[in-house]
N, C-alpha and C positions, 0 to 999 in steps of 0.2 A: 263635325263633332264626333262621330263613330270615327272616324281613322284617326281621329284623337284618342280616344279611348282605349283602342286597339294599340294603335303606338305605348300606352301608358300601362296596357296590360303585357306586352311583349316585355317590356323593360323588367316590370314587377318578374317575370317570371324567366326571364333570362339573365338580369341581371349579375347581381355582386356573388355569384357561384364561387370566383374567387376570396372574394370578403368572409365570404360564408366559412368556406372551409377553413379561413386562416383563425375564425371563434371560435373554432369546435377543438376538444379534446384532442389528443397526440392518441392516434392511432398504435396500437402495440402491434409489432413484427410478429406474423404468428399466423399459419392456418394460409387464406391466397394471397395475404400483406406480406410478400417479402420485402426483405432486408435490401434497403436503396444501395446501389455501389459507388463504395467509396473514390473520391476522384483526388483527394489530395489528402500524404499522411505526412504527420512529422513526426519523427521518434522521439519517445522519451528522452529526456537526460537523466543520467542514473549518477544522484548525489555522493558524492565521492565519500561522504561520512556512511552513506549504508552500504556501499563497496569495499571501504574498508573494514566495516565492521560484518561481512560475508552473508548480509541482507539480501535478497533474491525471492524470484517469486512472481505469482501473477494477478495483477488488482482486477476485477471486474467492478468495472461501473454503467451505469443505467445511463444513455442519453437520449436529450430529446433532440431530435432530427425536424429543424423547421421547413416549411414549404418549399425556401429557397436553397436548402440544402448546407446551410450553418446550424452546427452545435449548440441553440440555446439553453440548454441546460445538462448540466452532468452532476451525478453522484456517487457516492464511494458506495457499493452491494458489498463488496470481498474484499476487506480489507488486509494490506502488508504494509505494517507500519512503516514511515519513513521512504514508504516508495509510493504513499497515495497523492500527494502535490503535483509530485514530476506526472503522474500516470494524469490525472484530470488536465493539468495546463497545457499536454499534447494534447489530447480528445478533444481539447476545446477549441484547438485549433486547425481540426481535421474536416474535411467537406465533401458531399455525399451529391450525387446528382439525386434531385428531386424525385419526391412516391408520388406519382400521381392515380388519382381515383375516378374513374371517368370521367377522364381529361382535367382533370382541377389538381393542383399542385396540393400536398397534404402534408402536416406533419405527423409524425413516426415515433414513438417510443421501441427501444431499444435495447440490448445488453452488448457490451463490448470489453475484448480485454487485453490488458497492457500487461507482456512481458517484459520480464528483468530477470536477464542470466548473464552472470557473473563473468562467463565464457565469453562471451561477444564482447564484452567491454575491455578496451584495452586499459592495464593497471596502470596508473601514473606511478613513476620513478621515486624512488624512496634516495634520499640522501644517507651519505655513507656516515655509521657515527662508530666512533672510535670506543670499544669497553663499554657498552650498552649497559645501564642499570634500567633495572625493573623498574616502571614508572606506576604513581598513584592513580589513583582516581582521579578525573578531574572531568570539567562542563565538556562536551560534546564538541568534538573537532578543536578542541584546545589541548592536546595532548596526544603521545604516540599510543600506539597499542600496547596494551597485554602482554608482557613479559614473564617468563617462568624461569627460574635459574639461568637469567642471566641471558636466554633467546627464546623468538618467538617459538608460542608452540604450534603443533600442526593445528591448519586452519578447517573446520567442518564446510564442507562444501563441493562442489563436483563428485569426484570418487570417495570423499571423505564423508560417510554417513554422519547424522546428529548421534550420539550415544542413547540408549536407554535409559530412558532415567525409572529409581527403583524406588524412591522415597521422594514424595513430594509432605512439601508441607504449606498448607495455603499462609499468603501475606495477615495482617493482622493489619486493620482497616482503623487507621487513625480515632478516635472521636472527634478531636478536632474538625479532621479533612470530612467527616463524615455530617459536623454539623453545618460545615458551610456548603457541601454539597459536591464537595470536591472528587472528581471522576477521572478519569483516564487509566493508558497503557504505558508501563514504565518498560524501556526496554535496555537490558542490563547485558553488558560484553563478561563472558564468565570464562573460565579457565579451569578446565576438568581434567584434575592430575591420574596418574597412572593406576590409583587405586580408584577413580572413580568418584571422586570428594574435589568439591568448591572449592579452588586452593584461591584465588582471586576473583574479584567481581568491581564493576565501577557500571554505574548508569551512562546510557550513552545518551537517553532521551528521556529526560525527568521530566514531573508531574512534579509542582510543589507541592510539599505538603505529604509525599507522600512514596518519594526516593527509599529511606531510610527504611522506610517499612516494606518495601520490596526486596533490598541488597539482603535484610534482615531475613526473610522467606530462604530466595539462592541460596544463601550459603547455608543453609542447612540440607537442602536437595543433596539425594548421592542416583549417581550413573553406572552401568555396567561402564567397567574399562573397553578403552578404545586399542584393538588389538594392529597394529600393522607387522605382517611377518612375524606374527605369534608373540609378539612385545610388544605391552602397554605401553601408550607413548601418551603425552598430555596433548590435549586439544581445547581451540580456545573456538568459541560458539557465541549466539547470542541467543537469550531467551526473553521471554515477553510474560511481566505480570500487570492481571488484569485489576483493578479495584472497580467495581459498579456498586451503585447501593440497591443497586434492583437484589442482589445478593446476597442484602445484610438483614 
């Protein structure tokens, strides 16, 4: 009956150490809980719509690192529009050799962050078109780029700073969109001519509801000209407006 006992108090108090730890809270990286090393990465894919529209940037997001050393959960901290998908479906496919905590396998909360430069990506091949006309606006990757008299203009990006912009004027926040609770970031491909003035704009990434009242904002924005070699030249950029009703 005692080495029953004893058998049954060993078990209680050796036991499910592993169980245990896998109920408890995601440990955060920080202090003598370092960061588990990563054993398998796959890179981003960088969407050929925010490559050609000169999107770049670095997402930070939050993951949780389980016992076994898969990604159960990830979220967007620092967001770069149109590069937070690609950035979370690599992180979640990335694997970390296990934290353990006197000797018991634990999970780990985290910060990690996914580059996108423009430079490492090799450009896909543009086809050759004969007498280029300046194209509309139109849905997002249904349509060529931004045109200024007749060819593209310089692209903001690597050596090409964003311009300064001198005059903003905030969007003007639907009622509509505002009663149904309508939210997001419209992000708009703009074309900043020589004197520093909106000469075109097209959404590349709508919100319904809520485009029209964005393009409406841009084009009234003006920029310090963009000098190369002491000559304004037009540069085509993308900028981002934001609608929240936290705001309004």
């Amino acid at each position: 009956m005692k080495k029953s006992i004893l058998a049954l108090a060993t078990v209680v108090a050796l036991a499910p150490a592993a169980a245990l730890a896998q109920t408890l809270e995601p440990i955060r990286i920080g202090g003598n809980v370092q960061a588990p090393e990563r054993t398998r990465y796959v890179p981003p894919v960088y969407p050929s719509e925010a490559r050609a529209a000169g999107v770049s940037g670095i997402v930070i997001i939050e993951a949780v690192i389980g016992h076994d050393g898969l990604v159960t959960d990830a979220k967007v901290l620092k967001s770069v529009p149109l590069l937070d998908e690609p950035a979370l479906d690599a992180v979640r496919q990335w694997r970390y050799a296990p934290t353990t905590l006197n000797g018991v396998a634990v999970s780990v909360i985290m910060t990690v962050t996914v580059k996108f430069t423009l430079d490492d990506q090799p450009a896909a091949p543009e086809p050759a078109v004969q007498n280029p006309a300046p194209t509309m606006p139109g849905p997002l990757g249904m349509s060529p780029l931004l045109e200024w008299k007749g060819a593209p203009p310089v692209r903001v990006g690597a050596q090409v700073t964003p311009p300064e912009r001198v005059k903003y004027v905030p969007p003007v926040y639907p009622v509509d969109a505002q009663r149904a609770k309508v939210m997001g970031t419209v992000i708009v491909q703009a074309i900043i001519d020589e004197k520093g003035d909106v000469a075109l704009a097209k959404v590349l990434k709508g919100v319904a509801g809520l485009d029209d009242a964005a393009l409406d904002a841009v084009n009234q924005w003006k920029y310090k000209p963009t000098l190369m070699n002491g000559v304004p030249v037009p540069v085509m950029m993308t900028v981002t407006v934001n609608f929240s009703l936290r705001l309004q």
